[in-house]
N, C-alpha and C positions, 0 to 999 in steps of 0.2 A: 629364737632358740637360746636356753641359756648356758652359758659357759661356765658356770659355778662346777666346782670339781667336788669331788665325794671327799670328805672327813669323817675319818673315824676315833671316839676316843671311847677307849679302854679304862675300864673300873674292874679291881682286880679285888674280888670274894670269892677266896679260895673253897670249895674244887669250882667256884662260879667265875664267869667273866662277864659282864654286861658291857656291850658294845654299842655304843648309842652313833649311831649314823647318822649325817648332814648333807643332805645335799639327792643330786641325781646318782639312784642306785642303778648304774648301767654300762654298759659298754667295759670299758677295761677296767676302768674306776672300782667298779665290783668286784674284780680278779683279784684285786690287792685284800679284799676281806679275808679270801682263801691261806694266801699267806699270813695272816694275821693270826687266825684261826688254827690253822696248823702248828705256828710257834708255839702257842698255848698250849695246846694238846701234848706236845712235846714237855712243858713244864707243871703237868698233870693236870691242869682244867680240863675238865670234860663238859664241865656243863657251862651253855652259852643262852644268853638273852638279847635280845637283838631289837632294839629300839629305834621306832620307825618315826618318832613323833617329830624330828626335821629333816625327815626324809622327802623331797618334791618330788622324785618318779622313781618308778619301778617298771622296765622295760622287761621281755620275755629274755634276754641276755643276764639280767639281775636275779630274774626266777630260775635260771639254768644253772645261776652260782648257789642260788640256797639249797636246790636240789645236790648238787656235788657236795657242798657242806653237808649234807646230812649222812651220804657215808661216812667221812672221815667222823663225825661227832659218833653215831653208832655203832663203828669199829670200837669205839672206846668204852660203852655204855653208857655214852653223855645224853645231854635233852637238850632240843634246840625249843627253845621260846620265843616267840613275837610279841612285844609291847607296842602300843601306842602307835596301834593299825590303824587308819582308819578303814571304814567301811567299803569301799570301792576296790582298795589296795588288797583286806582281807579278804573279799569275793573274789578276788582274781588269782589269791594262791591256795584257794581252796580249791576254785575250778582247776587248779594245775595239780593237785592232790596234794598239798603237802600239809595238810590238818590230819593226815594219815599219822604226820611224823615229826611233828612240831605244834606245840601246845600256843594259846593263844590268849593274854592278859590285857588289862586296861592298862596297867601301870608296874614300872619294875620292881616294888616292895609287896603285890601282888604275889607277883611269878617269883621272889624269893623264895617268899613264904610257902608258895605249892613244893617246893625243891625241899627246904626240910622239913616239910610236913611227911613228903614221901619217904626220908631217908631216916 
């Protein structure tokens, strides 16, 4: 089992934040996104990107935290986006519904791009 702890860094494109995550997305580890996620909210991002590509797991405690994030980001009128899923990770938060409410990109200049194309 590995012991590597979850890393988050923050790139800040205002009203955007991309959030590129390292590591196992689970257990408490994950909890800390929320607070993460919420400061920003507080200093008017609304909209987040959420980059998986060195991301090594995603447990059902990890999908319970994106699920929470998606109210606090739709309180706002934000968009929650996923980058650089792979294919196994995005079958499994689709099966948990959250393609209902989060959009899904290859790459994060992609999912920019959809953000002001929309606005």
């Amino acid at each position: 089992m590995s012991t590597k702890t979850l890393t988050t860094a923050v790139e800040k494109i205002a009203p955007t934040a991309i959030l590129k995550i390292d590591g196992p997305f689970n257990d408490f580890h994950a909890k800390e996104l929320i607070g993460i996620i919420d400061d920003l909210l507080t200093q008017e991002f609304v909209h987040f990107i959420i980059n998986f590509k060195l991301c090594t797991e995603v447990n059902n405690y990890g999908v319970s935290v994106l699920i929470s994030l998606i109210g606090s980001i739709n309180a706002k009128s934000g968009k929650l986006i996923f980058t650089n899923v792979d294919q196994q990770l995005e079958k499994k938060l689709k099966m948990m519904g959250l393609a209902a409410y989060a959009e899904f990109y290859s790459e994060d200049k992609i999912a920019l791009e959809s953000l002001i194309e929309k606005h």
